[in-house]
C-alpha positions in Angstrom: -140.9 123.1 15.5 -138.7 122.0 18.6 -138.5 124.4 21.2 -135.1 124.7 23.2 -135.4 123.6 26.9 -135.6 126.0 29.2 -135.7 124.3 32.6 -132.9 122.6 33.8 -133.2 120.4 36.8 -129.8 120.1 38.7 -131.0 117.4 40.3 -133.0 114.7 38.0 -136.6 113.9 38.2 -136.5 110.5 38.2 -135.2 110.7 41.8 -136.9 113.3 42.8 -140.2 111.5 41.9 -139.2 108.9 45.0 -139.7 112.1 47.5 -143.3 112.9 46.1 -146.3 113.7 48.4 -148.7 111.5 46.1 -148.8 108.3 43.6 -148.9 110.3 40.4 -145.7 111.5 41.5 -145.6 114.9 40.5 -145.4 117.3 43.5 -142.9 117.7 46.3 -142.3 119.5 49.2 -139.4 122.1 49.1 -138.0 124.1 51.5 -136.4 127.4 51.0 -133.6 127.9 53.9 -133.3 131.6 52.7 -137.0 132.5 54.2 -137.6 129.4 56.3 -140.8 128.8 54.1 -142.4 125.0 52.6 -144.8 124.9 49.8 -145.9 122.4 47.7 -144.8 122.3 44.4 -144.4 120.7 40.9 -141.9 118.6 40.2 -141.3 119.1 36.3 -141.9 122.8 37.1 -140.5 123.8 40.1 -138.6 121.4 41.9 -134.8 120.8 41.8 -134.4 123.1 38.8 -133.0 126.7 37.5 -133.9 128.2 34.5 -131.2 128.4 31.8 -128.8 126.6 34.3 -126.9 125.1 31.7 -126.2 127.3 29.2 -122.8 128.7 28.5 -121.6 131.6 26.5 -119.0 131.2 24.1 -117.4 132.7 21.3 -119.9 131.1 18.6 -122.8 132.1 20.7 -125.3 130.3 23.7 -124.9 126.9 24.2 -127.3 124.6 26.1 -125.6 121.7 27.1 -128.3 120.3 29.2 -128.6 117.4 26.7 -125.4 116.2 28.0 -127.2 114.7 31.2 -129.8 113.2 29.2 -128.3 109.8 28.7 -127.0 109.7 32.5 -130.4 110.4 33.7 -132.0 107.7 31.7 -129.6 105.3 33.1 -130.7 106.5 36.3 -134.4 106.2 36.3 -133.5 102.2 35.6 -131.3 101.5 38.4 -133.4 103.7 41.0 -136.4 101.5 39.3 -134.6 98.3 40.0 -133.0 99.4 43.8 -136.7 100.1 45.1 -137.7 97.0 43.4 -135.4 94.6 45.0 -134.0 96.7 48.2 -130.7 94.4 47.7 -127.7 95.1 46.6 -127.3 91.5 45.5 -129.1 92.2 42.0 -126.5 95.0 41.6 -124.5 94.2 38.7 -121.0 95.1 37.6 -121.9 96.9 35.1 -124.6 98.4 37.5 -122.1 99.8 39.7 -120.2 101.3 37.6 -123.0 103.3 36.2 -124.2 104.1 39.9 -120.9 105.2 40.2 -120.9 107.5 37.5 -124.4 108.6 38.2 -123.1 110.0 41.8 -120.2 111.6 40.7 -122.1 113.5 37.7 -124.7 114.5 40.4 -121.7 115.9 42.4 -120.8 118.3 39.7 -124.1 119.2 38.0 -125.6 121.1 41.4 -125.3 125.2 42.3 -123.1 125.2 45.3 -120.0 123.6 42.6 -120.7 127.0 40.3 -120.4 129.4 43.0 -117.7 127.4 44.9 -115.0 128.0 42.3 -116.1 131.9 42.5 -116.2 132.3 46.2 -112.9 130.3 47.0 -111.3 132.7 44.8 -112.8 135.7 46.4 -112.0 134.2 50.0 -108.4 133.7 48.8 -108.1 137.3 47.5 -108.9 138.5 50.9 -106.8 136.2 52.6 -104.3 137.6 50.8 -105.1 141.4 50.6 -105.8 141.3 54.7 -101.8 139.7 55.1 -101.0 142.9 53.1 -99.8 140.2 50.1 -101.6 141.8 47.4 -104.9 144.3 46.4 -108.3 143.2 45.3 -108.0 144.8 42.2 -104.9 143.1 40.9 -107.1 140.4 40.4 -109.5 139.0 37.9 -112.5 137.4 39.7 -113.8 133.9 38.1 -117.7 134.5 36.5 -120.6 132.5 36.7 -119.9 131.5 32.6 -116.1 130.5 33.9 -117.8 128.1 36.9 -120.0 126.6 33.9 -117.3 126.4 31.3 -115.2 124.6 34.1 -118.2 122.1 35.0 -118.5 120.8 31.6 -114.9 120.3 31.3 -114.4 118.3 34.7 -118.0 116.8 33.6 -116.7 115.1 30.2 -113.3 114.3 32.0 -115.1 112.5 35.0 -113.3 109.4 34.9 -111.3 110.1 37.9 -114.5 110.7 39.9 -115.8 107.6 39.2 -113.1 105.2 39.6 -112.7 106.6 43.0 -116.7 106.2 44.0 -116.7 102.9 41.8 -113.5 101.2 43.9 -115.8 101.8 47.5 -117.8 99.7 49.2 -121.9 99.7 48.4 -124.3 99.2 51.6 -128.1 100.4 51.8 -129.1 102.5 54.7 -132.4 102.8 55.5 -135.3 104.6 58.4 -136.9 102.9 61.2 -140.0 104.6 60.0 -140.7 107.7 62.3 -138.6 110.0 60.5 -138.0 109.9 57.3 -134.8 111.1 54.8 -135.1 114.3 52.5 -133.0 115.8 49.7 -131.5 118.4 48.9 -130.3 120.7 45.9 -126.7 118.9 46.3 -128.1 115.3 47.6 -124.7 113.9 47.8 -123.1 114.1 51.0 -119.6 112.9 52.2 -118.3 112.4 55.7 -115.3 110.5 56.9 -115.7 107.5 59.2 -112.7 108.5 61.5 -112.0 111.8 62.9 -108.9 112.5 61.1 -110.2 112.0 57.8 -111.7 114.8 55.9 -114.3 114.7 52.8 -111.9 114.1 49.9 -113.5 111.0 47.8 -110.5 109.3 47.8 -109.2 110.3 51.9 -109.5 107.4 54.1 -112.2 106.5 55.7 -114.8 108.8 53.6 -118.1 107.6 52.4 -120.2 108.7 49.9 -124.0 109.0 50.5 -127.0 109.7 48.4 -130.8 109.5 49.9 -132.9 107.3 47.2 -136.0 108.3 49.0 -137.7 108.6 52.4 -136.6 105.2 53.4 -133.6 105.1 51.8 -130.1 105.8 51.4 -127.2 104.5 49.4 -123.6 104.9 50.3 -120.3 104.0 48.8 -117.7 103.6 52.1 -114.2 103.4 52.2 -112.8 99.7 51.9 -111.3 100.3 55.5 -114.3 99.9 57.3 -115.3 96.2 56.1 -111.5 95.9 56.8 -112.0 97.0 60.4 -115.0 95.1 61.1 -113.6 92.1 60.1 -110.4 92.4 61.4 -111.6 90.5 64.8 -115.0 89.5 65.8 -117.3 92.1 67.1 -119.0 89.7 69.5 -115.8 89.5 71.0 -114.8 93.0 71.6 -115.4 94.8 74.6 -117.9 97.3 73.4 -121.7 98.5 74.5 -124.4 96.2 73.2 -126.0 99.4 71.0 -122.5 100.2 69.4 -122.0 96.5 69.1 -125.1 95.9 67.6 -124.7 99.0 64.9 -121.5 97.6 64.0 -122.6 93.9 63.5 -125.6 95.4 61.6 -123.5 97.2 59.4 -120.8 94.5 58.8 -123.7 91.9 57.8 -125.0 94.8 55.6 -121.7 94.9 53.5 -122.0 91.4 53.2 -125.6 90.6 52.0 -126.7 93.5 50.3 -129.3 93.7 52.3 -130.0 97.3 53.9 -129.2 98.4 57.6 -131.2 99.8 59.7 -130.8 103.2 60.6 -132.1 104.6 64.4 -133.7 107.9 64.3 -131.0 109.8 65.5 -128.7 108.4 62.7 -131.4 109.5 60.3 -131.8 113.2 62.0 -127.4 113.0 61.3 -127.7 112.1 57.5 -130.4 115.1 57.4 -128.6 117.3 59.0 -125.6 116.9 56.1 -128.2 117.6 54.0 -128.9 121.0 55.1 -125.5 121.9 55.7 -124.3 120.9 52.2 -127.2 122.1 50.2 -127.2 125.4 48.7 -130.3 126.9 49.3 -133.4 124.1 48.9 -134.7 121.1 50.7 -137.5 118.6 49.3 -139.1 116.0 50.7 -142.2 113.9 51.1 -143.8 115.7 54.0 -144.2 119.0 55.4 -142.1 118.2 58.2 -138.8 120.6 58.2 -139.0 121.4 62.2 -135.2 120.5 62.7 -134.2 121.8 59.6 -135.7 125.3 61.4 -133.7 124.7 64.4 -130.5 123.8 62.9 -131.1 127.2 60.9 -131.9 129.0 64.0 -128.6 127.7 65.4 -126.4 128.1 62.6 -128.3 131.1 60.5 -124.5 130.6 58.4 -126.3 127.6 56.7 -129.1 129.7 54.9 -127.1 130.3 51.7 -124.5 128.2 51.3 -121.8 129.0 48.7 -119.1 126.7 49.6 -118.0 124.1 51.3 -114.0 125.1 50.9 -112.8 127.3 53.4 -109.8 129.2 53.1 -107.7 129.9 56.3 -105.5 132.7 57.3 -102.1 133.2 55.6 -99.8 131.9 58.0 -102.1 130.2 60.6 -102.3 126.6 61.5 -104.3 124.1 60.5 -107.8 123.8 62.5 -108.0 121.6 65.0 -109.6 118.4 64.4 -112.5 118.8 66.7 -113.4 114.9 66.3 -110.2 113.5 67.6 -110.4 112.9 71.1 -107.7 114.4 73.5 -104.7 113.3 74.1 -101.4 112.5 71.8 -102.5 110.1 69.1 -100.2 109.0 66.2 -102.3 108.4 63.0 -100.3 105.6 60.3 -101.5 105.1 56.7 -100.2 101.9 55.5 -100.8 100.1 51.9 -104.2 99.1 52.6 -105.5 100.7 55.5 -104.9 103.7 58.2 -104.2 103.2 62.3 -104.8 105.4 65.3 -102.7 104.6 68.3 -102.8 106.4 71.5 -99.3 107.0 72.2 -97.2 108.7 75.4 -93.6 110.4 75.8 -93.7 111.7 72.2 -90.5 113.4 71.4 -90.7 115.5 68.7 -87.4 116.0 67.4 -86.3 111.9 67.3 -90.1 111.4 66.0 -90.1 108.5 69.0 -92.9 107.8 71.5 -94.2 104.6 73.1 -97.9 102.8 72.6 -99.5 100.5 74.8 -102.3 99.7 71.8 -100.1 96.7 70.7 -103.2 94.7 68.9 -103.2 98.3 66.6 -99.7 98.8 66.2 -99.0 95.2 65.3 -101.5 95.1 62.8 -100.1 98.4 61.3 -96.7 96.8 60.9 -98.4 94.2 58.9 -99.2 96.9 56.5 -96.2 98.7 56.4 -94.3 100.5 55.1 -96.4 103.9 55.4 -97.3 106.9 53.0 -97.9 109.2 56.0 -97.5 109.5 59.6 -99.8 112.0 61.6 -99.0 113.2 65.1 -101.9 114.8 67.2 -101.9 116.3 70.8 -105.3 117.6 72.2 -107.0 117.2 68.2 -104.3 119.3 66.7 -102.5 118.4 64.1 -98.2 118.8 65.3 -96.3 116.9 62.7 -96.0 115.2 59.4 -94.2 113.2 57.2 -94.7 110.8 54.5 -92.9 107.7 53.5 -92.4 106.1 56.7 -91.8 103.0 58.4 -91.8 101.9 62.2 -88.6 101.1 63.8 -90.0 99.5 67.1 -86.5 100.3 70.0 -88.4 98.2 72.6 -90.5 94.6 72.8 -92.4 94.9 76.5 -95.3 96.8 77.3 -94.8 100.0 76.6 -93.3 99.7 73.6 -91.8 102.3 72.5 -90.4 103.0 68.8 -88.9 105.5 66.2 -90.6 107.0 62.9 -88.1 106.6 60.3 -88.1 107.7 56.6 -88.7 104.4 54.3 -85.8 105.6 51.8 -82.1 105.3 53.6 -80.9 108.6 52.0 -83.8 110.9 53.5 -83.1 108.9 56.7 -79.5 109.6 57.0 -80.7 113.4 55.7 -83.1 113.8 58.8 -80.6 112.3 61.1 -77.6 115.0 60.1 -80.1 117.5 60.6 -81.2 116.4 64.1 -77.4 116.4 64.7 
C-alpha cells in the first residue's frame, strides 16, 4: 500500500543537497531567526520542509497537491547537476533557460512568506483603513491559510506570465572569493533593483533575479538594461575608480562568456543579507557560521518572522522616499528599451521644464524616445509623474534646458488649457 506524503519541502532537495555539511549529502545547517539557534539537521527530514504544506481543503475533501512540483523538481536536479558540472553558462541551452526560468518562478510561489503575505496585506489594509476612520474590522472577511493555498495553485498552474518575464532577462553566474560563503533561505529567491528608483517587481527596470546554487554560487537573471549600460561606451574609458571599474568590466565580460564573476566578500555578506531579510523564518547553510545573520537580527529584531514583504502605507500619505536616490533634483525617463537618470536644475513644476547639463545621458535618451514615464525626484522623493512622454529640448548650449510634453497632441493641448 502507498502511503500519502506527508512532508512537503517548500524548497526542493535537490538544491538543498548543494548546502550540505558532508558528501553523502544528507544534513544541513539551519538556522531558526525566531530563537537565534543552529543545529544540524536532516535534509529529507527536517530541512526546507512543513508538514502537510500542501494540502488544501475543498468541497470534495483534502487535497495534496504536492505532486504538482514533482516534475519541476526533477527538471531541476538536472540543470543544477549540469551548472556545477560545467560552471558556464555557455552549455546552457534554450530549452535550458526556459526551464531555469520556470524553475525560479515556481520557487517564488511555492515558499511560506507567499501564504501569509496574501493574509497579512489584507489585515494591514483593514487597518489602514479602520485607523483613517474608512471602515471597521469586522465589516470585513479576513483571507485563511486554505484561501493563500487555493490562490497558490491557481497563480502556480497559470505561471506563464512569471516565466516569460524571468526567461526574457539576462543569465550571469556570481560566485564567492572563498572566505565567506552563500547560504539559503526558506524563500531563496531574492530580487533587488540595479538603480535606486527601481523597485522589486520582476518586470520593473533594472531588477534582477537571484537564486544561491550553493556556497560558491549564485545565479541571477538581470534586467537587459545593464548589458545595455555597460556597453553603451567603454568602461576603460570612463572616468571611474579602478575597484568600481574593475567590478563593472568583470561583470560585463561575465554576460558575455558565461563564465561566473567574482564576487568580493562584502558583495557576498550583501546577497546574504537579502537572504535573511526575505526569508520567512529559516536559514541553511554549509557551516555553522550565522554570526552576521545574529547581528543583522540584533539590529533589526523586525526580521525574525517575516510575514511580508508588501507594505501598506497610510491612507492619504505620500509615497516613501527613495532612500537610494542621491540628493538633489533628478528626472528619471523610461524610453522603449531602456531607463535614464539625469541630474537636472531650475525644475519648474507647473511647465514640467528644467535644464540638464548630463548631455551624453539626455542625448542617448532621445535616441529611445518617445517615453512611457517620466519621474521627477528632489532630495529622493518622488514629486511628479506622468506617462507617455516625449522631450521637447527649448535650448541647444550647455545648459540645455527642455519641456516634458505628452506624446499624444490632444492630452498635450489638454495639459496646456489647464496650465492656462
Amino acid at each position: 500500500m502507498q502511503h500519502e506524503s506527508k512532508k512537503h519541502h517548500y524548497v526542493p532537495q535537490s538544491l538543498l543537497k548543494y548546502f550540505s555539511t558532508d558528501r553523502t549529502r544528507n544534513q544541513i545547517y539551519v538556522f531558526d531567526k525566531t530563537c537565534g539557534k543552529a543545529a544540524l539537521k536532516s535534509i529529507k527530514k527536517f530541512a526546507g520542509l512543513e508538514h502537510d504544506f500542501n494540502k488544501l481543503e475543498t468541497e470534495n475533501g483534502v487535497w495534496n497537491f504536492e505532486h504538482l512540483f514533482q516534475e519541476v523538481d526533477d527538471r531541476l536536479a538536472i540543470l543544477l547537476k549540469l551548472i556545477h558540472r560545467a560552471r558556464n553558462l555557455s552549455v546552457v541551452t534554450a530549452d535550458d533557460r526556459r526551464d531555469w526560468a520556470d524553475m525560479v518562478a515556481v520557487q517564488l510561489l511555492r515558499t511560506p512568506i507567499m501564504r501569509t503575505t496574501m493574509t497579512q496585506i489584507a489585515v494591514d489594509l483593514v487597518d489602514s483603513l479602520a485607523e483613517s476612520g474608512l471602515a471597521k474590522p469586522e465589516d470585513f472577511s479576513l483571507p485563511t491559510d486554505n484561501d493563500s493555498r487555493r490562490s497558490m495553485v491557481k497563480t502556480f498552474l497559470d505561471r506563464n506570465s512569471l516565466r516569460i518575464a524571468l526567461e526574457d532577462k539576462d543569465f550571469v553566474l556570481f560566485e564567492g572569493a572563498g572566505s565567506t560563503s552563500f547560504f539559503i533561505s526558506d524563500h531563496p529567491v531574492v530580487r533587488q533593483s540595479t538603480v535606486p528608483y527601481g523597485d522589486s517587481g520582476l518586470s520593473s527596470p533594472g531588477v534582477g533575479v537571484y537564486l544561491p546554487l550553493g556556497p560558491d554560487l549564485v545565479l541571477a537573471m538581470l534586467c537587459k538594461s545593464v548589458k545595455i549600460n555597460l556597453n553603451a561606451r567603454p568602461i576603460e574609458e570612463l572616468e571611474l575608480p579602478q575597484e568600481s571599474a574593475q567590478r563593472l568590466i568583470a561583470l560585463r565580460e561575465g554576460l558575455r562568456t558565461g563564465l561566473p564573476v567574482r564576487w568580493s566578500d562584502n558583495s557576498v555578506a550583501c546577497f546574504n543579507a537579502l537572504q535573511i531579510a526575505g526569508s520567512s523564518r529559516f536559514l541553511y547553510g554549509s557551516q555553522n557560521a550565522f554570526d552576521a545573520v545574529r547581528a543583522k537580527l540584533e539590529a533589526h529584531p523586525e526580521l525574525r518572522h517575516v510575514k511580508s514583504h508588501v507594505q501598506i502605507g497610510s491612507m492619504g500619505s505620500a509615497p516613501p522616499p527613495a532612500n537610494r536616490m542621491p540628493d538633489g533634483q533628478w528626472l528619471v525617463l523610461f524610453g522603449q528599451s531602456n531607463h535614464y537618470m539625469l541630474s537636472i536644475q531650475n525644475w519648474q513644476a507647473k511647465q514640467c521644464e528644467g535644464e540638464t547639463r548630463d548631455l551624453d545621458v539626455l542625448n542617448r535618451a532621445l535616441a529611445d524616445a518617445p517615453f512611457k514615464e517620466m519621474q521627477h525626484y528632489v532630495d529622493k522623493q518622488q514629486c511628479q509623474m506622468k506617462r507617455n512622454v516625449r522631450v521637447e529640448i527649448l535650448t541647444n548650449s550647455a545648459p540645455v534646458r527642455f519641456r516634458i510634453r505628452y506624446a499624444d497632441p490632444a492630452m498635450d493641448t489638454l495639459d496646456a488649457a489647464i496650465n492656462r
